[in-house]
Structure formats: structure tokens, C-alpha cells
C-alpha positions, -999 to 999 in steps of 0.1 A, spaced: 242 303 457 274 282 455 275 287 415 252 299 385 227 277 367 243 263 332 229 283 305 217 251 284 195 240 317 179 273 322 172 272 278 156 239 283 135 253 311 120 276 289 117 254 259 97 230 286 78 258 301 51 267 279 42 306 286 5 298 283 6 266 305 25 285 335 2 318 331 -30 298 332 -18 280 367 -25 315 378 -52 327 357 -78 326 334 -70 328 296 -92 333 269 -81 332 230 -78 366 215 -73 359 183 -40 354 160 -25 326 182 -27 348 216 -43 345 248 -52 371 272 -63 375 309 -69 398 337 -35 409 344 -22 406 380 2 428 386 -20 459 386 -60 462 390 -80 465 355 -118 454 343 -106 446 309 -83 420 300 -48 440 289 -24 407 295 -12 392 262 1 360 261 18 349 226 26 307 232 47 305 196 69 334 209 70 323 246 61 355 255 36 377 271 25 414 275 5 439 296 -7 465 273 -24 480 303 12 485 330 43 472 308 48 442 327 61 413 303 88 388 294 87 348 291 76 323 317 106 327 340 96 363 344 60 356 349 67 336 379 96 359 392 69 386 392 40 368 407 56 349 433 84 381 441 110 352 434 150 360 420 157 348 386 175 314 400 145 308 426 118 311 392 143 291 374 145 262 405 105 262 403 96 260 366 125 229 366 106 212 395 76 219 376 88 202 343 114 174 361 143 190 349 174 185 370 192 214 373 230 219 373 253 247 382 288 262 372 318 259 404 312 224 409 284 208 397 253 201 409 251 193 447 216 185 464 208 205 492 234 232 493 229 256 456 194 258 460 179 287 467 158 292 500 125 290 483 128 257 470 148 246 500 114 256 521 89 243 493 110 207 497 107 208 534 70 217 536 70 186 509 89 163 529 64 172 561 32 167 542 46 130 528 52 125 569 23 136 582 2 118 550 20 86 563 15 90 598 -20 94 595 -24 54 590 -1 47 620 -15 33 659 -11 66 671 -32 84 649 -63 66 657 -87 94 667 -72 113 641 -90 90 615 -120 84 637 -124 124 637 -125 117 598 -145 91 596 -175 109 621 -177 133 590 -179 109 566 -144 111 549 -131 78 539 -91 73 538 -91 78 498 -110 109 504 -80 120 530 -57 109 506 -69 125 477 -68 161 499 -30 149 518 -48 147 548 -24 138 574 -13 138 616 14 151 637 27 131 660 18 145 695 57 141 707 77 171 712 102 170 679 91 139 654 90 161 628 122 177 632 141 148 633 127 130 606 136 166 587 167 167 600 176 133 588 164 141 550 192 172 554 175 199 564 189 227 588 174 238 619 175 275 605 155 260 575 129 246 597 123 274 618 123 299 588 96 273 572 76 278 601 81 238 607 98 239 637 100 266 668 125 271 693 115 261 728 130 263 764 147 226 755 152 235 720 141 231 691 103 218 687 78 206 663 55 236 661 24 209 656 15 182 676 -7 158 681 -33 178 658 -50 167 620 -30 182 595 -41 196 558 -15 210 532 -21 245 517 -9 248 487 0 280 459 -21 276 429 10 259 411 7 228 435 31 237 461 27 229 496 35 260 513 17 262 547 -3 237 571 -37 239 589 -39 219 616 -70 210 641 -64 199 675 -80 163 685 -77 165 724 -96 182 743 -72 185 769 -46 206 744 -52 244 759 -38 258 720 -65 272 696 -87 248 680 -71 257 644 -36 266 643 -19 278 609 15 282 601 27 316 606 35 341 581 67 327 561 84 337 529 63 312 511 34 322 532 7 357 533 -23 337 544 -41 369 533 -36 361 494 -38 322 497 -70 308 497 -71 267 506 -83 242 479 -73 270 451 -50 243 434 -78 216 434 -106 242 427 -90 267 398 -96 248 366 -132 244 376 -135 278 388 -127 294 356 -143 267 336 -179 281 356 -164 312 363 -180 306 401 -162 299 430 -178 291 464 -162 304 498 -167 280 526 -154 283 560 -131 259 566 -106 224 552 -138 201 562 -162 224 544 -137 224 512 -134 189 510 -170 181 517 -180 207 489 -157 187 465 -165 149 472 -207 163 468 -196 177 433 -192 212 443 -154 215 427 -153 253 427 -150 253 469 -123 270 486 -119 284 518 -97 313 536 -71 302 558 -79 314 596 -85 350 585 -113 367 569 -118 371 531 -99 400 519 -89 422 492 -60 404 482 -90 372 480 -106 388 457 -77 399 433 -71 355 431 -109 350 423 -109 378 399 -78 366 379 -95 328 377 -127 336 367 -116 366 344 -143 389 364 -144 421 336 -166 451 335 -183 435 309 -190 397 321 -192 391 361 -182 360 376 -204 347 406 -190 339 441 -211 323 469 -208 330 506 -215 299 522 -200 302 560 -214 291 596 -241 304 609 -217 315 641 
């Protein structure tokens, strides 16, 4: 960082960060009397509900491990961020435009690598969304249509294609001021025998998102037959990415989840989307790897699964 965050933007990040809106983006709350909310805390494993959330103080507790502090703190905790990289994503959160000591604010250069990687995986899904309705992407949509999605339907899930050429995607990246460095780190880009590349092409592309909206990762199904890669090809483990504890359609599926307090494991970004548009909204699916321990922590936290009321989930995966 070129310079510190002015103390009156990070105050009005708080004041516009409501501790009980940002904690229930992760989990389940449920009112426990005298103003408060509590849920299954998340940073250690418990049956009972020992997370305290107090909205008129903007704070919250975990009678059960010690854990507490405001919303920044939440979110430095839950997504192993610094204090400038929580502060960078509660600000994108409410449209607050940060700006730092030693010069003022300057796009692109004081922000931290998190939200530098977050805006490039961004930029890429707003590429691949808009290249999806381009000539070239014409079997992409006919794979789309043969299941029965419509474009609104691929819109409504940022459905999109990559180009099948060798570095589209970086130069387009490149051009909106992002390093090569960035790009590889992202898990965008890799570098090749010619340099640098796009690391998916010519394959049907789906955003996967953290359960605050972010588009950290990509899924990507190839469309030619002729392409001698895997059939599904994910991005590979990043800073914003453990596709162990990330399970795809969470963001779309949460509120619903803990409304039911059900959630319904399919196998794959067709299955998800299919699940939703037949009113199934509590469908998510893992991301290329089998459902795991870190899986289950997520459900349990959204449908507040306690020793004393179970939550439901439903297997629901290929006969294969």
C-alpha cells in the first residue's frame, strides 16, 4: 500500500456496514432477545449457537472461543483478509469510495491484492457475459439452449464464453490496467512457451462466487470435441480461491437455504441452475471436488444446524 485509508472513510464504512447485515451474508441469524442476534459461530465447531451479534452497538461476540469485534473484523476473520483488504471490501460492498493518506486516492495502484483480484475476476466475468452473444460463441448458446436455458436464464446465472484464441482475455485485462503478475496470480492468465496465455478458451464459462457476491473463481465446460483438456476445468487454487470451502450457487441459494433450513447438493453449474429456474432455490453444487468437511461447516452456518434442531440436506448427484 502506497498510503493508509483516511480515518473518516474507514468511520463511514462502519457506520454503513451494518454488523448484522455483513454477519448474515455468511450466516444464519436468529433474534435472541434484547436487540441481539445470534448464530452458529464460524470460527470454531459448536452445536449451540454461542455467536452474539448486538446491531445498536455494531458489535458482535463468541461466548463460546472469544472471537469478536465490529464488521470489519468479522470479515478480516472469515475471509483471512488484513485490516485495509476488509476495509476495501465492506466499501465495495456499500459504494463508498475510498481515499488514502501520501497522495490521494489513485485507482489501481493502493489497493490491496484482494480487491485488485476480485476486480479482475469481475472485469473477466463482464467479458465472458458479453461474449457469450457474439458470432463466435454460437455453439456456446446452442449447448444452452439443448438444455433448455434461455439467454435471461444465462444472464440471470453470468453465464458467459471464452474466446477460443490464445490471449483475448488478457488483452482486454491488460487494457483495463491490470498486470500480468495480477492475472497469473488470479489464475486468469498462465504463462506459455510464447507467453503469456488465457488459461480458458474456447470453453462455456460460469462465475463462482463467495457468499458476499464476489466472483472469485470460473468453471468452464469445453464445447469441442476436438479440445484434448478435461471436460470441466476450474480455476486453480488462488488467494481468493479453496474450491474445498466454496460451494457454487451459495450466493444465489443462501437466503433460501436458511429461510428452509434445506439445502440440495447437485452435481454440477447445469444441475444448479436447472434446480433454480424449476423452483428448487436452495441448490448448490461443489466445484470439481467432492463434498467435504469444510462443505459442511458453510451448510451448517446457513441453516443454523444445532444439537437441538437439524437442518436437511439432499444428495441429489448422477447416477455415474
Amino acid at each position: 500500500m502506497a498510503g493508509r485509508i483516511r480515518d473518516e472513510d474507514i468511520a463511514a464504512v462502519r457506520e454503513r456496514s451494518p454488523v448484522d447485515e455483513v454477519i448474515g451474508e455468511y450466516l444464519q441469524l436468529r433474534n435472541a432477545g434484547g436487540g441481539s442476534v445470534k448464530g452458529l459461530c464460524p470460527f470454531h465447531d459448536e452445536k449451540t449457537p454461542s455467536l452474539n451479534v448486538t446491531p445498536s452497538r455494531g458489535l458482535w461476540y463468541c461466548h463460546g472461543c472469544g472471537e469478536g469485534g465490529d464488521a470489519i473484523k468479522f470479515v478480516q476473520k472469515i475471509d483471512a483478509l488484513a485490516f485495509t483488504e476488509a476495509v476495501e471490501k465492506l466499501a465495495a460492498r456499500a459504494g463508498i469510495e475510498l481515499r488514502y493518506e501520501q497522495g490521494g486516492y489513485v485507482p489501481g495502484q493502493e489497493q490491496s491484492q484482494r480487491r485488485r483480484l476480485v476486480d479482475a475476476h469481475r472485469a473477466a466475468a463482464e467479458y465472458y457475459a458479453g461474449r457469450l452473444a457474439g458470432p463466435d460463441a454460437g455453439h456456446a448458446r446452442s449447448f444452452l439452449s439443448e438444455r433448455g436455458f434461455e439467454a435471461a436464464d444465462a444472464e440471470r446465472f453470468g453465464v458467459g464464453y471464452s474466446p477460443a484464441a490464445w490471449e483475448e482475455l488478457t488483452r482486454h485485462l491488460r487494457g483495463r490496467g491490470f498486470t500480468d503478475a495480477e492475472l497469473v496470480t488470479a489464475g486468469l492468465a498462465r504463462q506459455g512457451r510464447r507467453g503469456l496465455a488465457d488459461r480458458f478458451r474456447g470453453r462455456l464459462m460460469w462465475p463462482i462466487r463467495d457468499l458476499s457476491g464476489d466472483v472469485i473463481a470460473f468453471g468452464a465446460r469445453k464445447l469441442d470435441e476436438a479440445d484434448d483438456g478435461p471436460k470441466y476445468l476450474n480455476t486453480p487454487e488462488t488467494p481468493l480461491f479453496r474450491k474445498s470451502a466454496v460451494l457454487y450457487g451459495a450466493d444465489l441459494a443462501k437466503r433460501e437455504i436458511a429461510r428452509r433450513r434445506q439445502a440440495v447438493i447437485v452435481e454440477g453449474y447445469t444441475d444448479v441452475m436447472a434446480c433454480h429456474l424449476a423452483g428448487v432455490p436452495t441448490a448448490v453444487a461443489t466445484c470439481g471436488t467432492s463434498f467435504g468437511d469444510e462443505h459442511v461447516k458453510v451448510l451448517r452456518r446457513l441453516i443454523m444446524d444445532t444439537e437441538g434442531s437439524a437442518g436437511e440436506v439432499i444428495f441429489t448427484f448422477d447416477g455415474d
